[in-house]
Biopython code that builds the backbone (N, CA, C, O; Angstrom):
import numpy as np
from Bio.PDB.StructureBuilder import StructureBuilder

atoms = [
    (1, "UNK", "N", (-11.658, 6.095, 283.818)),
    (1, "UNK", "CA", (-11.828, 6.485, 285.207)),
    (1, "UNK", "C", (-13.293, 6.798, 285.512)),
    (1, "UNK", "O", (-13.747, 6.464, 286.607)),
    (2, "UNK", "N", (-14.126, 7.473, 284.533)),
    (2, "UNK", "CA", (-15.398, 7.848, 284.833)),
    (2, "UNK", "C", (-16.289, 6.519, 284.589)),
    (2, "UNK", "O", (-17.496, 6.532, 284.836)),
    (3, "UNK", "N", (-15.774, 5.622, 284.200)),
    (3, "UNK", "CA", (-16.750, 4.551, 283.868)),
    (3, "UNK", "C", (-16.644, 3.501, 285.462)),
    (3, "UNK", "O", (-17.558, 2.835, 285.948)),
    (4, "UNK", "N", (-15.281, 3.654, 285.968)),
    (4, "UNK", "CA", (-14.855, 2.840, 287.229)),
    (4, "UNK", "C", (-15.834, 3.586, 288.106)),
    (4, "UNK", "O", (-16.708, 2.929, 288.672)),
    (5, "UNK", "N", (-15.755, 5.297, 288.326)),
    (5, "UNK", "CA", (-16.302, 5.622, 289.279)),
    (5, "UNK", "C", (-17.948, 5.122, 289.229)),
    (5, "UNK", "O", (-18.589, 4.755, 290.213)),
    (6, "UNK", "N", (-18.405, 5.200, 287.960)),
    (6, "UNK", "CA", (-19.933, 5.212, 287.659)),
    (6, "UNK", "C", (-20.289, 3.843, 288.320)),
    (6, "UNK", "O", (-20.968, 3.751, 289.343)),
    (7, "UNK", "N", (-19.759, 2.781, 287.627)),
    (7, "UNK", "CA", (-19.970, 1.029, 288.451)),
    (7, "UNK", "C", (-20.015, 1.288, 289.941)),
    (7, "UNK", "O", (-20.977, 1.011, 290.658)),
    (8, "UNK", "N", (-18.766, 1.905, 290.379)),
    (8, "UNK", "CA", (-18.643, 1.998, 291.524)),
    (8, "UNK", "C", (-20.035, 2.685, 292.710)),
    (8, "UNK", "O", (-20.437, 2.430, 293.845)),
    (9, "UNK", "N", (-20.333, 3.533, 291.739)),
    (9, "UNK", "CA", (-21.372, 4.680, 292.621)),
    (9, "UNK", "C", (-23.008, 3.823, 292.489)),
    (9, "UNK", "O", (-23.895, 3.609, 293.315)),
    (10, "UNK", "N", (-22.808, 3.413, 290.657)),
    (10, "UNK", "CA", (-23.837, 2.181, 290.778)),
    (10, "UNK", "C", (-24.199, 0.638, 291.649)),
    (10, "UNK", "O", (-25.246, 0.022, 291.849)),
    (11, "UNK", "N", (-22.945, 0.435, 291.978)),
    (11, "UNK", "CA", (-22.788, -1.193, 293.016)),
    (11, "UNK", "C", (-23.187, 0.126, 294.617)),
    (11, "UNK", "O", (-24.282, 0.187, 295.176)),
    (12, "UNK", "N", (-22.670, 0.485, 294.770)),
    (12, "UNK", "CA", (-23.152, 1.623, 296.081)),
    (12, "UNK", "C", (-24.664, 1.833, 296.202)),
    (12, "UNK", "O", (-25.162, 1.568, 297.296)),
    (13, "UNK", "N", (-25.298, 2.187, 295.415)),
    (13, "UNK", "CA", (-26.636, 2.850, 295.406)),
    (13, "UNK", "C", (-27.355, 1.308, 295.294)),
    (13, "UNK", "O", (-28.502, 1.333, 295.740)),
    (14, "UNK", "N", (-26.917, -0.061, 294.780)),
    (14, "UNK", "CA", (-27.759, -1.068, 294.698)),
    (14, "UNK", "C", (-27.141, -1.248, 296.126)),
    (14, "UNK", "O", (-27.632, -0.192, 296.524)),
    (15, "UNK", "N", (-26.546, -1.659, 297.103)),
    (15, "UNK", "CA", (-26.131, -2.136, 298.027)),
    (15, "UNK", "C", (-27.052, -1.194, 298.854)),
    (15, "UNK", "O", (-27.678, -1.893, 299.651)),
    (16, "UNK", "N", (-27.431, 0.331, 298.995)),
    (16, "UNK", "CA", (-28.269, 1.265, 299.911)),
    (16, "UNK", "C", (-29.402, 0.454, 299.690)),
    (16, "UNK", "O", (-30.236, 0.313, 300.585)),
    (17, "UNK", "N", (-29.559, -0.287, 298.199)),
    (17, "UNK", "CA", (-31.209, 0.066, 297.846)),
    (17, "UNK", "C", (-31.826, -1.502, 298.838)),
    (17, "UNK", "O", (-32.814, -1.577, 299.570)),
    (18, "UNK", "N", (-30.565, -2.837, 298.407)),
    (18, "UNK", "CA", (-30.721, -3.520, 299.423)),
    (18, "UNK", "C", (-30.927, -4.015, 300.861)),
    (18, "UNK", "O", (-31.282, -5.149, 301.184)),
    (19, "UNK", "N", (-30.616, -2.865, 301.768)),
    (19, "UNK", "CA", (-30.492, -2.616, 303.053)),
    (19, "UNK", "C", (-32.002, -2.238, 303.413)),
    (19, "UNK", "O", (-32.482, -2.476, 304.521)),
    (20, "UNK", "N", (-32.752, -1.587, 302.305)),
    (20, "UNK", "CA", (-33.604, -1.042, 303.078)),
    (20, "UNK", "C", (-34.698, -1.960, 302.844)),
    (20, "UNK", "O", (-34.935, -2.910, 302.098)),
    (21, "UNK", "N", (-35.618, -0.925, 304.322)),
    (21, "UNK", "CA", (-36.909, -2.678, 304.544)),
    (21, "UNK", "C", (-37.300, -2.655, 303.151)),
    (21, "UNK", "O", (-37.172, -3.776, 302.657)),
    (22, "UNK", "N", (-37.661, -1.927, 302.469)),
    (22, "UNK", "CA", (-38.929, -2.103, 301.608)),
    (22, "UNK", "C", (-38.354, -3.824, 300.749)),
    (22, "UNK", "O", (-39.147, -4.758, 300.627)),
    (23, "UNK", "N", (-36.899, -3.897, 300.268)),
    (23, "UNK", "CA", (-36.580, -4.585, 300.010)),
    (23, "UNK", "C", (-36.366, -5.669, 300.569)),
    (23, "UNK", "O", (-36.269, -6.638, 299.815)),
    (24, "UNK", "N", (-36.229, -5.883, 301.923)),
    (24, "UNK", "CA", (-35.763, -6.748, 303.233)),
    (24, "UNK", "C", (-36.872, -7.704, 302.748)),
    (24, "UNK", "O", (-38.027, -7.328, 302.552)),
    (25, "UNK", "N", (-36.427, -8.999, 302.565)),
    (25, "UNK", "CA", (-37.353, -10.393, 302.199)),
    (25, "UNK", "C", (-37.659, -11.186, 303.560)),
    (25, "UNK", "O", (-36.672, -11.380, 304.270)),
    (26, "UNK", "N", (-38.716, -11.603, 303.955)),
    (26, "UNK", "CA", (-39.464, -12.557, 305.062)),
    (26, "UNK", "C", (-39.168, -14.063, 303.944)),
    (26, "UNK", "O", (-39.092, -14.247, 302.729)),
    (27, "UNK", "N", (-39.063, -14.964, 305.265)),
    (27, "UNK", "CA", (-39.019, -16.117, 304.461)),
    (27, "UNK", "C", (-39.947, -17.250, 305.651)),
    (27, "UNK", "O", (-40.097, -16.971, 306.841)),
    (28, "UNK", "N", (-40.309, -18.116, 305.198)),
    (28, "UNK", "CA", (-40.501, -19.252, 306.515)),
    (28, "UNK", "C", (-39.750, -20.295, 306.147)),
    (28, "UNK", "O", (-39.745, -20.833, 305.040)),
    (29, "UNK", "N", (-39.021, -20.615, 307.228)),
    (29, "UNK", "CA", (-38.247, -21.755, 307.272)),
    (29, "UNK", "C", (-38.973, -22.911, 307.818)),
    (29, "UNK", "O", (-38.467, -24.022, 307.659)),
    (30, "UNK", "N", (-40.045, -22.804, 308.416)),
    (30, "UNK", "CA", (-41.187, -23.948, 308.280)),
    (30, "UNK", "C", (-42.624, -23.435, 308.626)),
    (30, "UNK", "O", (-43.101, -22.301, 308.595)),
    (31, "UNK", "N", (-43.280, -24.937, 309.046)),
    (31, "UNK", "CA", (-44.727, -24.318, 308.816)),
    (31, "UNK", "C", (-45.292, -23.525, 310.231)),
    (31, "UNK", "O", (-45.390, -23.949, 311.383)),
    (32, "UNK", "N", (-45.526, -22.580, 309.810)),
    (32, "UNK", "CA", (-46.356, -21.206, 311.131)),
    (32, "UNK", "C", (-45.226, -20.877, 311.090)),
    (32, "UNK", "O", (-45.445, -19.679, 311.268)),
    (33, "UNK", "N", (-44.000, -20.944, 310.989)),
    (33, "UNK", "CA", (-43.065, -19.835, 311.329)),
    (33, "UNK", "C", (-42.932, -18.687, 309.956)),
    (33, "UNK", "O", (-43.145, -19.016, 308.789)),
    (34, "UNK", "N", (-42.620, -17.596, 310.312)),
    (34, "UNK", "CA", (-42.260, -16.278, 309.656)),
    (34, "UNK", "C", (-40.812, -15.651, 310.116)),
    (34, "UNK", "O", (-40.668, -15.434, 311.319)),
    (35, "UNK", "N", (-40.047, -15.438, 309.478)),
    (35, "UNK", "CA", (-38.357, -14.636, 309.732)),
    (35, "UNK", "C", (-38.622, -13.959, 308.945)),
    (35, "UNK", "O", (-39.409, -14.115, 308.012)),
    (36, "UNK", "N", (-37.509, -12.458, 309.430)),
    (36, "UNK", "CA", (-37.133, -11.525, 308.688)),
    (36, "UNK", "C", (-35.589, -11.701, 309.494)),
    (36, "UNK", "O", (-35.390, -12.310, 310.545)),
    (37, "UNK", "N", (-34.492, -10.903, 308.575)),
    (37, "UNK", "CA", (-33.218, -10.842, 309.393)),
    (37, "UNK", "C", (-33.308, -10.457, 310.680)),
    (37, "UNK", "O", (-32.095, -10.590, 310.847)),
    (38, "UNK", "N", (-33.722, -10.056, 311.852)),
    (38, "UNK", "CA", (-33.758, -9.957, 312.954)),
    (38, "UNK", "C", (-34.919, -11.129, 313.881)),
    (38, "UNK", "O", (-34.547, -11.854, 314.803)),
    (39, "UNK", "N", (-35.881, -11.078, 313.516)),
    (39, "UNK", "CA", (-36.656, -12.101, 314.507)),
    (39, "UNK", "C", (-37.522, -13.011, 313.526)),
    (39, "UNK", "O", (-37.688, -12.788, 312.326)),
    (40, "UNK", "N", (-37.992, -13.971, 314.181)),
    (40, "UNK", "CA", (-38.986, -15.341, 314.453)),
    (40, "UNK", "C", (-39.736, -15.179, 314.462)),
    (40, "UNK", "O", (-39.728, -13.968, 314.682)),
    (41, "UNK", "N", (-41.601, -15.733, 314.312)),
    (41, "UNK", "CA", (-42.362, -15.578, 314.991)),
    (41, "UNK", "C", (-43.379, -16.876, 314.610)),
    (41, "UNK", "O", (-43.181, -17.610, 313.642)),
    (42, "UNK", "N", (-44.313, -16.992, 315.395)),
    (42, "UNK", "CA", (-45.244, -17.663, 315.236)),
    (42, "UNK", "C", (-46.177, -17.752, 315.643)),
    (42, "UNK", "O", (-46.175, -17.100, 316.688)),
    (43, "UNK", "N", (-47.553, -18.410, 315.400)),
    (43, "UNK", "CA", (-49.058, -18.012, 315.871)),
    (43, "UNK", "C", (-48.924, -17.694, 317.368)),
    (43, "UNK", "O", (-50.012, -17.495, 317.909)),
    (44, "UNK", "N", (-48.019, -17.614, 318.040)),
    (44, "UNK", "CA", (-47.894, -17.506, 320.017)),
    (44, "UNK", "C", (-47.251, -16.172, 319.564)),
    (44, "UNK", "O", (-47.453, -15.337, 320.446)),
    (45, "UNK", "N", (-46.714, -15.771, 318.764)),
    (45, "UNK", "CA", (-45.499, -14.328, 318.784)),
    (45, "UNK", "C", (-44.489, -14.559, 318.292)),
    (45, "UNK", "O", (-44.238, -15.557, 317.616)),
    (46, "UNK", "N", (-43.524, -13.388, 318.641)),
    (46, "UNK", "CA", (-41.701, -13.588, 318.546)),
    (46, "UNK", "C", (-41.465, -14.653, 319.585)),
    (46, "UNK", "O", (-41.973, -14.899, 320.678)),
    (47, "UNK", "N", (-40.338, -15.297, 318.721)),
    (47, "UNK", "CA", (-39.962, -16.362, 319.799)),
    (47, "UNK", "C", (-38.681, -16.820, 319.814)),
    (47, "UNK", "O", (-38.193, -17.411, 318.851)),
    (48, "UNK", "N", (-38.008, -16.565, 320.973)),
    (48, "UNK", "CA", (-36.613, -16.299, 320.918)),
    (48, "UNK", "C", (-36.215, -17.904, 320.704)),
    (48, "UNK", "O", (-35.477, -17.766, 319.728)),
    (49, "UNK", "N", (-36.217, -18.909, 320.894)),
    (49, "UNK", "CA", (-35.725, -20.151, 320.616)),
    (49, "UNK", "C", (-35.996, -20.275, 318.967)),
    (49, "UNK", "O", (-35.108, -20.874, 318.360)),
    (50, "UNK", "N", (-37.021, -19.820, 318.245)),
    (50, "UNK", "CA", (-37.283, -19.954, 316.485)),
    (50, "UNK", "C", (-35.900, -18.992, 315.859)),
    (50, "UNK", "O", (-34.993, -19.227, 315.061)),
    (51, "UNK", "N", (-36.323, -17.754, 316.736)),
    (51, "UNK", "CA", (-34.918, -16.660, 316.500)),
    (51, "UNK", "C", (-34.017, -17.221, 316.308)),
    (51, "UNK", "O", (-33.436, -17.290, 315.225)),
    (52, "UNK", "N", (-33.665, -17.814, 317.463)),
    (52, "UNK", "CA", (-32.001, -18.308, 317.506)),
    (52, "UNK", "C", (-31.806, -19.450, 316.444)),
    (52, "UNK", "O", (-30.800, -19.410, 315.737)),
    (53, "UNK", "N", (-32.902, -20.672, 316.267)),
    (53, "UNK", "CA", (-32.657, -21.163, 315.285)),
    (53, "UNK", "C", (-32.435, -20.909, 313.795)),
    (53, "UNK", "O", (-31.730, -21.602, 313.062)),
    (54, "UNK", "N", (-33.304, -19.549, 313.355)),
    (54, "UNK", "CA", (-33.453, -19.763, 311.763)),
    (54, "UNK", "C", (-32.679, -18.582, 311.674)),
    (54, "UNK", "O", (-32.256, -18.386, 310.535)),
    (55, "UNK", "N", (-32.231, -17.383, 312.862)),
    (55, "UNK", "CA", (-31.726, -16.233, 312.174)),
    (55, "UNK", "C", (-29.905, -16.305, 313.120)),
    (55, "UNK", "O", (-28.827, -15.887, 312.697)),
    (56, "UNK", "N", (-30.088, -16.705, 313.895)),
    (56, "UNK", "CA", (-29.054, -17.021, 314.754)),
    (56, "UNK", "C", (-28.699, -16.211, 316.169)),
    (56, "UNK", "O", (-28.940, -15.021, 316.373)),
    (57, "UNK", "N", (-27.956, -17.310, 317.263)),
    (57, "UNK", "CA", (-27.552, -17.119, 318.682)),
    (57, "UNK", "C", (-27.556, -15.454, 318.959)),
    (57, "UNK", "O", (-28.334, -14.866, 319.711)),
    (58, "UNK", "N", (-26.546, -14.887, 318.199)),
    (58, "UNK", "CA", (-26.768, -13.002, 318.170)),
    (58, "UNK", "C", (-27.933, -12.882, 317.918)),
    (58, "UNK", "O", (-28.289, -13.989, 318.322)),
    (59, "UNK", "N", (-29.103, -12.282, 317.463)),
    (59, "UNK", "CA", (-30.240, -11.964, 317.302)),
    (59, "UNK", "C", (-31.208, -12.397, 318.152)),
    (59, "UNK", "O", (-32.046, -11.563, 318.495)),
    (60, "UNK", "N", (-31.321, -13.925, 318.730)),
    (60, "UNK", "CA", (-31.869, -14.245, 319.687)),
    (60, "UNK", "C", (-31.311, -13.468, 321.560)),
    (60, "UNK", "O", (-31.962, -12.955, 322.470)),
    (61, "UNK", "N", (-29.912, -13.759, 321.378)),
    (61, "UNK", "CA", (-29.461, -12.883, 322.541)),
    (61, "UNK", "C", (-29.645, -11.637, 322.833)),
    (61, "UNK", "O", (-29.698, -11.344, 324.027)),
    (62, "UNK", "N", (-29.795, -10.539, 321.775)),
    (62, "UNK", "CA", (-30.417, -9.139, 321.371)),
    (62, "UNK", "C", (-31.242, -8.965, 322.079)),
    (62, "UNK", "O", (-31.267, -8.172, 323.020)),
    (63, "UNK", "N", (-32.549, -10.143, 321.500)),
    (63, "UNK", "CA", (-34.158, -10.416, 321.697)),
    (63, "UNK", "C", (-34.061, -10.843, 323.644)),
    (63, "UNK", "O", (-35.012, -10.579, 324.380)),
    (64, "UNK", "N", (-32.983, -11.393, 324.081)),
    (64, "UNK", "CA", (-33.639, -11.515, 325.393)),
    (64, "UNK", "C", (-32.753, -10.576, 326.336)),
    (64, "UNK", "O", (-32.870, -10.506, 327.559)),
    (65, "UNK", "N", (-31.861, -9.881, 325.559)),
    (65, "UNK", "CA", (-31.678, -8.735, 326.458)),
    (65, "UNK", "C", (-32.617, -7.859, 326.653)),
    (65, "UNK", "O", (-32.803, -7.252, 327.707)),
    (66, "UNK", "N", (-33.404, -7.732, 325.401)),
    (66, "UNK", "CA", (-34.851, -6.428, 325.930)),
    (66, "UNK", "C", (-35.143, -6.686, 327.129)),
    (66, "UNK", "O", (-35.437, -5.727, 327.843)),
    (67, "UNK", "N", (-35.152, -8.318, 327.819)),
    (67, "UNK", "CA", (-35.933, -8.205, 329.334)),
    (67, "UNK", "C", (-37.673, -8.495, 328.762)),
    (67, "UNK", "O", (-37.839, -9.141, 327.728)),
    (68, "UNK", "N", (-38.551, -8.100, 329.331)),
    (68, "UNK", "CA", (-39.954, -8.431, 328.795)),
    (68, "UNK", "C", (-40.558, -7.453, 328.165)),
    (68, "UNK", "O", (-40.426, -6.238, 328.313)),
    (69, "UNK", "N", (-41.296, -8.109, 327.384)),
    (69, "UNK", "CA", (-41.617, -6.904, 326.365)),
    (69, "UNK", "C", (-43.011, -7.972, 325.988)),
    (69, "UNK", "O", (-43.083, -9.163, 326.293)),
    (70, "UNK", "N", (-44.218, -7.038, 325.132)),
    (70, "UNK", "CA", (-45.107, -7.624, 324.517)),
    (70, "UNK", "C", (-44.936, -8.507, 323.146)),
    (70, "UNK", "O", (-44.721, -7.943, 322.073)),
    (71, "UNK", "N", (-45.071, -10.267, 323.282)),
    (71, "UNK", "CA", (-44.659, -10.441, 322.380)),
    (71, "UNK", "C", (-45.584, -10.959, 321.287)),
    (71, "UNK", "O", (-45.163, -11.688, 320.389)),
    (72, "UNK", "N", (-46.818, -10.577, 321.379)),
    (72, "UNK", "CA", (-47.995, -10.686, 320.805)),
    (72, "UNK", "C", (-48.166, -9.843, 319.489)),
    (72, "UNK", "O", (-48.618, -10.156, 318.388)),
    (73, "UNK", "N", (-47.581, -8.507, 320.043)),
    (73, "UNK", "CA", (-47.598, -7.617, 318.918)),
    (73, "UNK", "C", (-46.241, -7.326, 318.039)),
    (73, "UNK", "O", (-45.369, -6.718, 318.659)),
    (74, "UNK", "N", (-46.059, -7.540, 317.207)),
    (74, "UNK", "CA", (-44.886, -7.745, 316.190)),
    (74, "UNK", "C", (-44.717, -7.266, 314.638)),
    (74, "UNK", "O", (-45.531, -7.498, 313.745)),
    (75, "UNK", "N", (-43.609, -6.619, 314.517)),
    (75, "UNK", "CA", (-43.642, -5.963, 313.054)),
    (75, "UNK", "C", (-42.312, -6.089, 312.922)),
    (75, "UNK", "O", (-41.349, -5.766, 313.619)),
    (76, "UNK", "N", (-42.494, -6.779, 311.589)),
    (76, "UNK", "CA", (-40.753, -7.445, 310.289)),
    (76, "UNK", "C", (-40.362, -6.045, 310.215)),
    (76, "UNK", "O", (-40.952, -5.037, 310.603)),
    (77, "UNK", "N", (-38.897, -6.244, 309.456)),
    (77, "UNK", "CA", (-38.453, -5.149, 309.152)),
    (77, "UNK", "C", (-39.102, -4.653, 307.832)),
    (77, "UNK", "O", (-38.875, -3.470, 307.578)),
    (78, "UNK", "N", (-40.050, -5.501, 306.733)),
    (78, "UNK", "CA", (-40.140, -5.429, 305.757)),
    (78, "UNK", "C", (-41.817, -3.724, 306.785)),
    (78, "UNK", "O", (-42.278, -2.735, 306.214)),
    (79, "UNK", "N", (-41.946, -3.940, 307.437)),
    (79, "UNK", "CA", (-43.167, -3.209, 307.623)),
    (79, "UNK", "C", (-44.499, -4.200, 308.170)),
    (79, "UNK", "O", (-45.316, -3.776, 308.987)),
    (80, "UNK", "N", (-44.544, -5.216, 307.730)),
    (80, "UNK", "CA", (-45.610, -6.249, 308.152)),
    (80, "UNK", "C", (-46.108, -6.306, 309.721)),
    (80, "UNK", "O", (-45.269, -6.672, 310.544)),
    (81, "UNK", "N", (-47.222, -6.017, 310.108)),
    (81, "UNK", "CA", (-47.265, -6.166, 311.428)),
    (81, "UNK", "C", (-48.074, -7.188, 311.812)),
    (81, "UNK", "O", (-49.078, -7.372, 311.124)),
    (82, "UNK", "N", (-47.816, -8.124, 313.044)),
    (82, "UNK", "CA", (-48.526, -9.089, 313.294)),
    (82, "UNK", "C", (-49.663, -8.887, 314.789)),
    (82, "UNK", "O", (-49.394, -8.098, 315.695)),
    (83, "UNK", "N", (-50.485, -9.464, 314.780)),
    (83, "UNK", "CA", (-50.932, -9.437, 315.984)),
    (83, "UNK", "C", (-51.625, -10.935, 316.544)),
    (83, "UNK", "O", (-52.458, -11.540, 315.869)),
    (84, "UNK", "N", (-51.377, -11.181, 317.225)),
    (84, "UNK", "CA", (-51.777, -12.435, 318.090)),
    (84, "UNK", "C", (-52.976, -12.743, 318.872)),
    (84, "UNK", "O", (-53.233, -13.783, 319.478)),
    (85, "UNK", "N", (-53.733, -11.573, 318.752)),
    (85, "UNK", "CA", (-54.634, -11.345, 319.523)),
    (85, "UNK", "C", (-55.433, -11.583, 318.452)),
    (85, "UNK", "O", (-56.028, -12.655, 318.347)),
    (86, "UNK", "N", (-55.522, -10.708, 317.633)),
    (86, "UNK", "CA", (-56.095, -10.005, 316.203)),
    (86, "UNK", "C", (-56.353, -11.929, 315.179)),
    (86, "UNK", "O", (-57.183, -12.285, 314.343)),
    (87, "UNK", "N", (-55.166, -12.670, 315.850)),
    (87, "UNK", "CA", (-54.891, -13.399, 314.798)),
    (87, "UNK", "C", (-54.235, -13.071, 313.166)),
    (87, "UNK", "O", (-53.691, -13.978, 312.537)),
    (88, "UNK", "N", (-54.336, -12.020, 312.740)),
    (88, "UNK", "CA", (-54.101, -10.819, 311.836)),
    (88, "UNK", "C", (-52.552, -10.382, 310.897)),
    (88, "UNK", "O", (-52.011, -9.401, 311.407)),
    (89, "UNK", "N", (-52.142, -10.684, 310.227)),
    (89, "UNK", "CA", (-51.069, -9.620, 309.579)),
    (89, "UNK", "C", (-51.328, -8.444, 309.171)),
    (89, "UNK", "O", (-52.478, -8.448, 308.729)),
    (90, "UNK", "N", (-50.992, -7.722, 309.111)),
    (90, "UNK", "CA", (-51.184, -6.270, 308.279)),
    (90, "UNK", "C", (-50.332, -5.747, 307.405)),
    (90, "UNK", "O", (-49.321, -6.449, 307.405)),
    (91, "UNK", "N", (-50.214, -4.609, 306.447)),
    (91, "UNK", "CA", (-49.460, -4.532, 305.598)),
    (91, "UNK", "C", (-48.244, -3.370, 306.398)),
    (91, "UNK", "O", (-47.160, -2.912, 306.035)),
    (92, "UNK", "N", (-49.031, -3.229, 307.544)),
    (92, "UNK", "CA", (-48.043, -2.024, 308.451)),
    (92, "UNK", "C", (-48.993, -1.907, 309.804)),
    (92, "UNK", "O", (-50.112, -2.413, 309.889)),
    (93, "UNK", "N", (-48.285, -1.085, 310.926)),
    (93, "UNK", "CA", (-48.307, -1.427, 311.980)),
    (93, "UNK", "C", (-49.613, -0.148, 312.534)),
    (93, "UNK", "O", (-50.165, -0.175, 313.634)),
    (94, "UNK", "N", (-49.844, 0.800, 311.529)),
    (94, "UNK", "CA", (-50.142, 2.370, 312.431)),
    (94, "UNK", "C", (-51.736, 2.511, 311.974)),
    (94, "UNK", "O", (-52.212, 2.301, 310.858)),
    (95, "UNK", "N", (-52.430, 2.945, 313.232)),
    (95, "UNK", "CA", (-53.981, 3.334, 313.729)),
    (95, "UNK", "C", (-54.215, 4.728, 312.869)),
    (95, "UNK", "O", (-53.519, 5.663, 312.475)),
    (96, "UNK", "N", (-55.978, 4.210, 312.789)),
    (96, "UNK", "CA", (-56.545, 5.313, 311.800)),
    (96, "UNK", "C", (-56.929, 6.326, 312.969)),
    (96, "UNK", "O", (-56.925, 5.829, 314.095)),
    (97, "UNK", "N", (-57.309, 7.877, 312.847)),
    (97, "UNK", "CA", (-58.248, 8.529, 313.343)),
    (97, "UNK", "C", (-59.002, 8.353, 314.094)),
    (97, "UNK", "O", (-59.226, 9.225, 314.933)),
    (98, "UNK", "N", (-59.949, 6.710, 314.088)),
    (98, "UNK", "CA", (-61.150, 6.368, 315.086)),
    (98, "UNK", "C", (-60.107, 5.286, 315.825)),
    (98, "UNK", "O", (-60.454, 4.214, 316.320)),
    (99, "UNK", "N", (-59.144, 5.665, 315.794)),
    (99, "UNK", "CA", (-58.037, 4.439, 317.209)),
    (99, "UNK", "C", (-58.323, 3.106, 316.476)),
    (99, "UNK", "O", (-58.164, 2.220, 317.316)),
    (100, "UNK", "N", (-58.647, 2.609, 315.376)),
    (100, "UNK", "CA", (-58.394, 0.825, 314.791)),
    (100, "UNK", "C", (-57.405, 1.034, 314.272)),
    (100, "UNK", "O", (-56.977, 2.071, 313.765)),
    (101, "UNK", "N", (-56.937, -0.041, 314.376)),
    (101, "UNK", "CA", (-55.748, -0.507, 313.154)),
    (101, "UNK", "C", (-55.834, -0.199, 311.420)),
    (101, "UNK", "O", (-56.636, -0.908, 310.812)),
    (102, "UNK", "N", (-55.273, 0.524, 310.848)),
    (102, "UNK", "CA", (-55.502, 0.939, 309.299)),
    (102, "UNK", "C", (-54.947, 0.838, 308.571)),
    (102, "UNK", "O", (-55.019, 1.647, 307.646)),
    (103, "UNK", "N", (-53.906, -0.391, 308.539)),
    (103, "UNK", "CA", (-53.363, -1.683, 307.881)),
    (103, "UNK", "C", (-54.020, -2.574, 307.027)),
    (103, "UNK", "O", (-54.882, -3.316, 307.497)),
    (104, "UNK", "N", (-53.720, -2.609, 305.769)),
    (104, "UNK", "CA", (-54.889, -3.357, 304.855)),
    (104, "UNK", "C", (-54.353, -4.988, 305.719)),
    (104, "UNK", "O", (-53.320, -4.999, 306.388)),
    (105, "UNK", "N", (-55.103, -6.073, 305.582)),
    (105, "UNK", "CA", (-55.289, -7.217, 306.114)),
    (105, "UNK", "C", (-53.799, -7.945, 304.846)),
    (105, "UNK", "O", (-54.004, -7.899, 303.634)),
    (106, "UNK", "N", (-52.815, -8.377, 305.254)),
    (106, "UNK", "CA", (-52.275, -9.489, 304.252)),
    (106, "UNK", "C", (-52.792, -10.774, 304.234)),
    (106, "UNK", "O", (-52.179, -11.670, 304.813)),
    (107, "UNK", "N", (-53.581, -10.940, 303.794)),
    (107, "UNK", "CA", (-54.255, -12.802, 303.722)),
    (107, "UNK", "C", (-53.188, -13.636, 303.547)),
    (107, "UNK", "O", (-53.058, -14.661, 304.217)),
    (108, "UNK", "N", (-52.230, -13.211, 302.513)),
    (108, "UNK", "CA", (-50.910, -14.024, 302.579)),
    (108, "UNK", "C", (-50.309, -14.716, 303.907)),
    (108, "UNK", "O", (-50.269, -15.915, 304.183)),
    (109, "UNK", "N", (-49.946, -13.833, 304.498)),
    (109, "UNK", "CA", (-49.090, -14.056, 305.562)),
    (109, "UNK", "C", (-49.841, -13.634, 306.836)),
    (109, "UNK", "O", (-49.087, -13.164, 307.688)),
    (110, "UNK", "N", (-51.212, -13.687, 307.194)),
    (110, "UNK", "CA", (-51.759, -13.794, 307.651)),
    (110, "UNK", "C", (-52.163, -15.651, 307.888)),
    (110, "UNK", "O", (-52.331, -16.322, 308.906)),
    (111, "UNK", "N", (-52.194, -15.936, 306.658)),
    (111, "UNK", "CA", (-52.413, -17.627, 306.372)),
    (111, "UNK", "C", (-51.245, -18.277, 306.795)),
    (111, "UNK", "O", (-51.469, -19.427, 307.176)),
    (112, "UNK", "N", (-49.775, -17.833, 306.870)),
    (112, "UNK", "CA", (-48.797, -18.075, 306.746)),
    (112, "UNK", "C", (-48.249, -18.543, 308.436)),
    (112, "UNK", "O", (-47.567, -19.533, 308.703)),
    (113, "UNK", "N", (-48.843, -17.388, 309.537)),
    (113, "UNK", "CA", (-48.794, -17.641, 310.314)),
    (113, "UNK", "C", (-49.766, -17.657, 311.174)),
    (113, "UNK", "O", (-49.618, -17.663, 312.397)),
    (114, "UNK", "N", (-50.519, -17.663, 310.744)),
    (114, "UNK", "CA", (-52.192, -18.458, 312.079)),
    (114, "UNK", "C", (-52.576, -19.333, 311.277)),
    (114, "UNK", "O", (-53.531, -19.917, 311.790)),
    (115, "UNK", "N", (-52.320, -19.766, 310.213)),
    (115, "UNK", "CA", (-52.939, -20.915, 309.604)),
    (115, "UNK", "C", (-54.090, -20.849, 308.841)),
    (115, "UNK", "O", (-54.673, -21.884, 308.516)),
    (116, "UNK", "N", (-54.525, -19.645, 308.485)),
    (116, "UNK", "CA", (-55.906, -19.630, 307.761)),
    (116, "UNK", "C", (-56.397, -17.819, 307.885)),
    (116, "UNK", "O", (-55.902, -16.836, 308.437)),
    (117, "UNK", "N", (-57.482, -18.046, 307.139)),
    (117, "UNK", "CA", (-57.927, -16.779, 306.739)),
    (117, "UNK", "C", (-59.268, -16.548, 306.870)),
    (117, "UNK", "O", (-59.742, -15.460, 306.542)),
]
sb = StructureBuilder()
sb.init_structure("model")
sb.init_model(0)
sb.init_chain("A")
sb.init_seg("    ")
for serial, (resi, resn, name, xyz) in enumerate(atoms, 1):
    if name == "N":
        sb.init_residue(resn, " ", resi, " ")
    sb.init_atom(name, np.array(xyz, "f"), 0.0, 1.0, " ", f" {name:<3s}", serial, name[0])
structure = sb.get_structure()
């Protein structure tokens, strides 16, 4: 019985550990695009037609119930923030002390979706 509960409490605590962003995987399903389980994006922004294609119809419908929103500025669930302006990924979304952005630069996925570095 204590060995059932233990698996049990162990498959539980891997299933929490999965849910959360840190673990949450980005993938591109082609080139300039970026997904995470909720949105799309690409060198223009979030984009509800990429949405609906690579993550699906619910998630895109979500995305255009907001109504308008800025879609330049963008952050995965993993934490990654994008900017369109910036051209830019970051490793997270939040401003230093002197009001810049204080997000180390991801060159990765920075390359991934503007095309270069």
């Amino acid at each position: 019985m204590k060995l059932a509960i233990g698996i049990f409490l162990g498959l539980f605590s891997f299933g929490a550990l999965a849910a959360t962003p840190e673990t949450a995987a980005l993938w591109t399903p082609g080139k300039g695009v970026l997904c995470d389980k909720y949105i799309c994006a690409d060198a223009t922004g979030v984009s509800i037609p990429l949405t609906e294609k690579y993550v699906g119809k619910t998630r895109a419908d979500k995305l255009k119930a907001m109504g308008e929103f800025d879609t330049t500025t963008f952050t995965f669930v993993t934490g990654l923030s994008c900017d369109v302006k910036e051209k830019l990924c970051r490793q997270d979304r939040y401003y230093g002390a002197d009001g810049k952005r204080s997000g180390k630069i991801n060159k990765y996925y920075t390359k991934v979706v503007f095309g270069g570095f």
